[in-house]
C-alpha positions as CSV (number, residue, x, y, z in Angstrom):
1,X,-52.8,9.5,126.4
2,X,-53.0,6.0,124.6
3,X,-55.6,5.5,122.3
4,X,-57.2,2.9,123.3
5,X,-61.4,3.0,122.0
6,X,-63.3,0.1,123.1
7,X,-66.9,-0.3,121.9
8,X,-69.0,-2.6,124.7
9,X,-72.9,-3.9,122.8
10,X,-75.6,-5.4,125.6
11,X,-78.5,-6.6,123.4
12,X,-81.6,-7.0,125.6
13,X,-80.7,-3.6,127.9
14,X,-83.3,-1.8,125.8
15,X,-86.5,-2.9,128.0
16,X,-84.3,-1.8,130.9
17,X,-82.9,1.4,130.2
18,X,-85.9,2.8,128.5
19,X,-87.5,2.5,131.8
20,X,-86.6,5.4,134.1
21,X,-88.0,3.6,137.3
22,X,-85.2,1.2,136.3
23,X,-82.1,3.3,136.4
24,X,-82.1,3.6,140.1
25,X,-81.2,-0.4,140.8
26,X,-78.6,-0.4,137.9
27,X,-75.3,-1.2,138.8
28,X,-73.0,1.6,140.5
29,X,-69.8,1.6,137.8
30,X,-72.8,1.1,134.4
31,X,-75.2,3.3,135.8
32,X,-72.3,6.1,136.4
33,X,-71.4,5.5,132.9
34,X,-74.9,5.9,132.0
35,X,-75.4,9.3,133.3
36,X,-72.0,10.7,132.7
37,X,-72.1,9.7,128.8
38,X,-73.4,11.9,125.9
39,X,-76.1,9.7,124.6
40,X,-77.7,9.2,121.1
41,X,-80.2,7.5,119.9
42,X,-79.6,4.4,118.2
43,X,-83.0,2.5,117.2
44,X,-80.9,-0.1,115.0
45,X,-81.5,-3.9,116.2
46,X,-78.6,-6.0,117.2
47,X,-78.0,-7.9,113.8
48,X,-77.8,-4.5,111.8
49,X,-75.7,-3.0,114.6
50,X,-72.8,-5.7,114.6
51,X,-73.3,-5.2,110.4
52,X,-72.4,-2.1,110.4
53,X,-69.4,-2.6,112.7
54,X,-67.9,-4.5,109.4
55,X,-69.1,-2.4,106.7
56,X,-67.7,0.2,104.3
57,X,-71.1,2.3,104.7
58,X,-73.8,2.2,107.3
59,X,-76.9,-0.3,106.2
60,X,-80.0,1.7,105.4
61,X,-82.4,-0.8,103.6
62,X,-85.3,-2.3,105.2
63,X,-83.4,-5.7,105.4
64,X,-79.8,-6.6,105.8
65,X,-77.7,-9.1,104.2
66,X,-77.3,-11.8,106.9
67,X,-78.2,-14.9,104.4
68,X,-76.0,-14.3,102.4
69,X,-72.5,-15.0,105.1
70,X,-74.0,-18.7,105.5
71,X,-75.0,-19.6,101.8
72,X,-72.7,-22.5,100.7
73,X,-71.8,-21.4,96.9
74,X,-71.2,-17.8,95.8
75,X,-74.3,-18.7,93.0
76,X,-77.2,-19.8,95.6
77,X,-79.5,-16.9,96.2
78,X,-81.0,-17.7,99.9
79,X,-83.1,-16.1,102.3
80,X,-83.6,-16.6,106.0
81,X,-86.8,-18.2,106.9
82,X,-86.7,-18.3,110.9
83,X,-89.6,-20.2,112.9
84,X,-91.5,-17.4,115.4
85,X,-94.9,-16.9,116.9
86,X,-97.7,-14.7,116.2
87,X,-99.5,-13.3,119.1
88,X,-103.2,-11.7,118.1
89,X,-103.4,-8.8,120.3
90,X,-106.2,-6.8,119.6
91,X,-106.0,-5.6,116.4
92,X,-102.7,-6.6,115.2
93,X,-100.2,-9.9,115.1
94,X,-97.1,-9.6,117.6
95,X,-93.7,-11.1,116.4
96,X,-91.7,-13.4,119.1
97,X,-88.5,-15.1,117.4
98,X,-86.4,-15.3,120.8
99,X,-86.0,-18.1,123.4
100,X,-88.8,-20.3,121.5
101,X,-86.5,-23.3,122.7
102,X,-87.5,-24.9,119.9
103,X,-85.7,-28.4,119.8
104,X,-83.8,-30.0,116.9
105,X,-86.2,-33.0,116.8
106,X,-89.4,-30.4,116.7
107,X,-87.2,-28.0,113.9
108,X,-87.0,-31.2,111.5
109,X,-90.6,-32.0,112.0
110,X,-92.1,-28.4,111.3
111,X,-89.6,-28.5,108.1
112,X,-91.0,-31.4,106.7
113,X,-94.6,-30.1,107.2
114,X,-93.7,-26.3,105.7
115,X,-91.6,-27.8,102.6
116,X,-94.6,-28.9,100.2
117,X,-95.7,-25.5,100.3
118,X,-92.4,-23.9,99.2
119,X,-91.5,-26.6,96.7
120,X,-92.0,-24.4,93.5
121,X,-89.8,-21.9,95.2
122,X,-86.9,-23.6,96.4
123,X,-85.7,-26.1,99.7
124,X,-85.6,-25.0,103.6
125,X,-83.3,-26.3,105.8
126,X,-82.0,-25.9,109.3
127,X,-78.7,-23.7,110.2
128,X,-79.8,-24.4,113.9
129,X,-83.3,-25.3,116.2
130,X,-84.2,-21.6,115.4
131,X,-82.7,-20.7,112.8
132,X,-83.6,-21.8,109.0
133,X,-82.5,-21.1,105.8
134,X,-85.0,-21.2,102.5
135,X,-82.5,-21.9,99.1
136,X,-84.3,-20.3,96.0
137,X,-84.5,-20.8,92.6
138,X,-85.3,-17.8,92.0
139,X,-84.0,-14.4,92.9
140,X,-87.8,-12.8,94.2
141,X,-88.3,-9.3,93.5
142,X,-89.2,-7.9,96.6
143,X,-87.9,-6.3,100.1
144,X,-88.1,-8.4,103.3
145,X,-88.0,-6.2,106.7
146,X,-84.6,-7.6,109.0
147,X,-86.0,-10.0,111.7
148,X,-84.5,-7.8,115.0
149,X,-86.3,-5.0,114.3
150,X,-90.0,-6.8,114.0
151,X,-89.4,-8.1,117.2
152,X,-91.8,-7.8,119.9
153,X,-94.4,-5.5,117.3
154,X,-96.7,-5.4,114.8
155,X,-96.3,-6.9,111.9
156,X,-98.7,-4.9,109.7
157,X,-95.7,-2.1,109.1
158,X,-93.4,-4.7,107.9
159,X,-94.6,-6.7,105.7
160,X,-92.9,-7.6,102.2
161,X,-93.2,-4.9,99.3
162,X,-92.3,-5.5,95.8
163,X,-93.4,-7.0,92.3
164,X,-93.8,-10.1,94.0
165,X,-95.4,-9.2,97.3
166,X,-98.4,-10.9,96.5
167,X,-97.0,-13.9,96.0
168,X,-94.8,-14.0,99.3
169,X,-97.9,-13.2,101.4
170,X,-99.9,-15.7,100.0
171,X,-97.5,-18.3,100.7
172,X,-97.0,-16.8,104.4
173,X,-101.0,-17.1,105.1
174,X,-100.8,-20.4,103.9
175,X,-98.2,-21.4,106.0
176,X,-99.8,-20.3,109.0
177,X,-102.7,-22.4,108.5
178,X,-100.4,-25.2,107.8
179,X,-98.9,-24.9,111.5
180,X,-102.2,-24.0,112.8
181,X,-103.1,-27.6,112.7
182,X,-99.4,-29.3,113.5
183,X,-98.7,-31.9,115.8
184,X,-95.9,-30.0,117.0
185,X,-97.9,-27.3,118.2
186,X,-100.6,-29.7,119.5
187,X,-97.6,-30.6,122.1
188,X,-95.6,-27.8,122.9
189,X,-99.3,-25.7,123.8
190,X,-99.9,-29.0,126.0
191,X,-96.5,-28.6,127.4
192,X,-97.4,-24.6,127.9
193,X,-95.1,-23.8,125.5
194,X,-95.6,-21.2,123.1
195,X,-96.4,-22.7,118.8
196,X,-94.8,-22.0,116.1
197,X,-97.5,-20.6,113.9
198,X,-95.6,-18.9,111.3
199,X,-91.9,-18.2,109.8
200,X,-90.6,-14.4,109.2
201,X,-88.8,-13.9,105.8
202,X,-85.7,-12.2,105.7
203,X,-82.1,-11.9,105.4
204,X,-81.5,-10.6,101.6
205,X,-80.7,-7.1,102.2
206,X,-78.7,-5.5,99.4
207,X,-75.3,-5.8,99.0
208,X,-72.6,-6.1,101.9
209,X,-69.1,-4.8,101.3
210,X,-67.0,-5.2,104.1
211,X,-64.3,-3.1,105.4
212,X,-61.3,-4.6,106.7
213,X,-58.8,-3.6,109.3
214,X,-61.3,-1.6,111.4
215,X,-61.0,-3.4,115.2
216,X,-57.8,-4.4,116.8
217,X,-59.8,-7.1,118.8
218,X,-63.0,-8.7,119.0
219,X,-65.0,-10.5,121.6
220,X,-68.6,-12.2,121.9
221,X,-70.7,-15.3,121.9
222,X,-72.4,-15.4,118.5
223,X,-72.6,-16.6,115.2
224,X,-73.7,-13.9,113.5
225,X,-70.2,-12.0,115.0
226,X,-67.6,-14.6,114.2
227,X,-69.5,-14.8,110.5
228,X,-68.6,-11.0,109.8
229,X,-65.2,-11.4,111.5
230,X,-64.1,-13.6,109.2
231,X,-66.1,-12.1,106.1
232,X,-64.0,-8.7,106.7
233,X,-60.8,-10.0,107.4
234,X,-60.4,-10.0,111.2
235,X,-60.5,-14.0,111.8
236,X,-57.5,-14.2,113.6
237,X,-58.5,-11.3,116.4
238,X,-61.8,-12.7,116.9
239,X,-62.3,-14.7,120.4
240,X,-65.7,-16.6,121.9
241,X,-64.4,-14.7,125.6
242,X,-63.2,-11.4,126.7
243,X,-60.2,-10.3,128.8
244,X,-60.0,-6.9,129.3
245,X,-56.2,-6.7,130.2
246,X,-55.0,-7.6,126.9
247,X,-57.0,-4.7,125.0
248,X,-53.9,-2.8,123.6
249,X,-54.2,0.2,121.6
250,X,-56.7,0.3,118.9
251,X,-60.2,-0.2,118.7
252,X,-61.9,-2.9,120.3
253,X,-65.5,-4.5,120.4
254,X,-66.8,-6.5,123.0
255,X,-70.2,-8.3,122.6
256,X,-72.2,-8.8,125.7
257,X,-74.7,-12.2,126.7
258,X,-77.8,-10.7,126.1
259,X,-79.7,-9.7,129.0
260,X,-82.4,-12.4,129.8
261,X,-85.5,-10.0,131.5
262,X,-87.5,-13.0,132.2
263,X,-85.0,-13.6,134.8
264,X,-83.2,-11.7,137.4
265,X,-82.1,-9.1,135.5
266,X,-80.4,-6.8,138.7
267,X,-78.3,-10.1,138.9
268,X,-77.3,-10.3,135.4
269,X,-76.3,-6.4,135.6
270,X,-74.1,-6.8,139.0
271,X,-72.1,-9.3,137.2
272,X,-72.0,-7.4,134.2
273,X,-70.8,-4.8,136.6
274,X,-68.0,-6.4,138.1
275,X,-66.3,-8.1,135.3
276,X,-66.8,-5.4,132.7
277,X,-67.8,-1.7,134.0
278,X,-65.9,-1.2,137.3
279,X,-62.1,-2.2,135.1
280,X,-63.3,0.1,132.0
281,X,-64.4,2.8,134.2
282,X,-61.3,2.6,136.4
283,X,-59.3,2.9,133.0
284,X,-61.1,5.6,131.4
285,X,-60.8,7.7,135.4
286,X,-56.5,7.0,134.4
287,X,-56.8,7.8,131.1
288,X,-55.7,4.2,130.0
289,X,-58.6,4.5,127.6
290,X,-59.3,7.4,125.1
291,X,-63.1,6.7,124.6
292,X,-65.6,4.3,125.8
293,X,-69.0,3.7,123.7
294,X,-72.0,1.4,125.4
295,X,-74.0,0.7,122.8
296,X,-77.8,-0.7,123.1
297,X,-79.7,-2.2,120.2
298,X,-82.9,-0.9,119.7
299,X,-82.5,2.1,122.4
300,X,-79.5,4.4,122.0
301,X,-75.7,4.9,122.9
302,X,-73.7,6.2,125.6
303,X,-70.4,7.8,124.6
304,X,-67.4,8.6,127.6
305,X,-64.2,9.8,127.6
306,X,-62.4,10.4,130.1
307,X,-63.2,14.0,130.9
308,X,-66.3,13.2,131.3
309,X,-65.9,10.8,133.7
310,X,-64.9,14.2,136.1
311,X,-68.4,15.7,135.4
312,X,-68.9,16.7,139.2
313,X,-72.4,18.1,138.3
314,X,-73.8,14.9,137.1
């Protein structure tokens, strides 16, 4: 049998899955995967799970190193500082980072505002709309919690801790009262769009070593991917789109769009479906795959080989 391993990620198929009224209107060839697979698992957000794709040893701190792959000189210590909104429910402040469709013209603005605050400590700039970066001049002592995995909760459980946790919390609060008052936000609420009342710091996780020579190919839309292709040594197999008929023997990792649930998912999931499950699972029923992992951020894993895929019982 050739061994052929190909590792499939769909960020976003968490609120999905976890649903078991859902798994009746998944797709035929995913959802036959699904319940055919030996699952684990896997509570790791996306950003930590494509990490430790790349790296010697699994990542087990409360952060992860993601700054540090975009930092411009080796001697820069940087952290992430990304734009998100606090939702007050009840008694505790919910974290949303994602589709803020923040625009570059808005990003600069909310910058500008932000930056006398943070003078003493260093300069913030953009990497994108959503995405900033906060250049220190001094290394902090203190542990940030990684962005992915505050997601969508509370933040009480992950707030900073460290000799300097004081400091950092201060400077969030004042933030947030900063932005309270922006004429940003003034707009986008009149708009119906959601503020941007605060920034999550993060990003400066430890050290990264990176193991090279792991994947025979590698395939996905994001920034974050191509960063650690390139940090470990596999530039030259990574491509933005997939084609299934060239994976060859070897291992092989295939990053997904992520699923958008404030749209029509089913939809998303039939294509998905089509172009993805139905060749891999018509593969693995030859054998022309060894072993087929679908891995889901924040849920768990599903793990098929090809005997499995003859499980008449299930």
């Amino acid at each position: 049998m050739t061994k052929k391993e190909v590792t499939v990620v769909i960020p976003g198929l968490a609120a999905i899955v976890s649903q078991a009224i859902n798994r009746e209107v998944i797709p035929f060839y995913m959802r036959k995967v699904i319940i055919k697979a030996n699952f684990m698992p896997y509570e790791t957000g996306l950003s930590r799970c494509l990490f430790n794709h790349f790296s010697e040893e699994p990542l087990t701190g409360t952060d992860i190193p993601i700054a540090d792959l975009a930092k411009p000189q080796e001697q820069e210590f940087v952290i992430k500082a990304d734009p998100c909104y606090l939702h007050p429910d009840r008694d505790r402040l919910l974290l949303f980072s994602k589709n803020l469709d923040l625009t570059e013209k808005e990003s600069t603005e909310l910058i500008k505002e932000i930056q006398p605050l943070l003078d003493e400590l260093g300069l913030i700039s953009q990497q994108s709309h959503e995405s900033w970066m906060l250049k220190l001049l001094v290394k902090p002592n203190i542990n940030f919690y990684a962005l992915d995995e505050v997601e969508g909760k509370g933040v009480e459980a992950y707030l900073p801790s460290g000799q300097d946790r004081q400091q950092w919390l201060r400077l969030w609060n004042e933030i947030q009262m900063q932005l309270y008052n922006s004429e940003v936000n003034t707009r986008r609420t009149a708009l119906n769009q959601l503020p941007i009342n605060s920034v999550w710091f993060w990003g400066q996780g430890g050290e990264y070593k990176p193991v090279n020579n792991s994947w025979s190919s590698i395939s996905g839309q994001s920034a974050l991917l191509k960063q650690l292709a390139v940090r470990s040594g596999h530039e030259a197999l990574y491509n933005s789109s997939s084609d299934l008929q060239q994976f060859s023997k070897g291992r092989h990792l295939l990053l997904l769009k992520e699923i958008d649930t404030e749209l029509d998912w089913q939809k998303q999931l039939q294509i998905m479906d089509t172009k993805i499950f139905e060749p891999l699972w018509q593969q693995l029923s030859k054998m022309a795959i060894s072993k087929l992992i679908l891995q889901v951020p924040d849920f768990g894993e599903y793990h098929l080989t090809p005997i499995s895929c003859w499980r008449f019982w299930q």
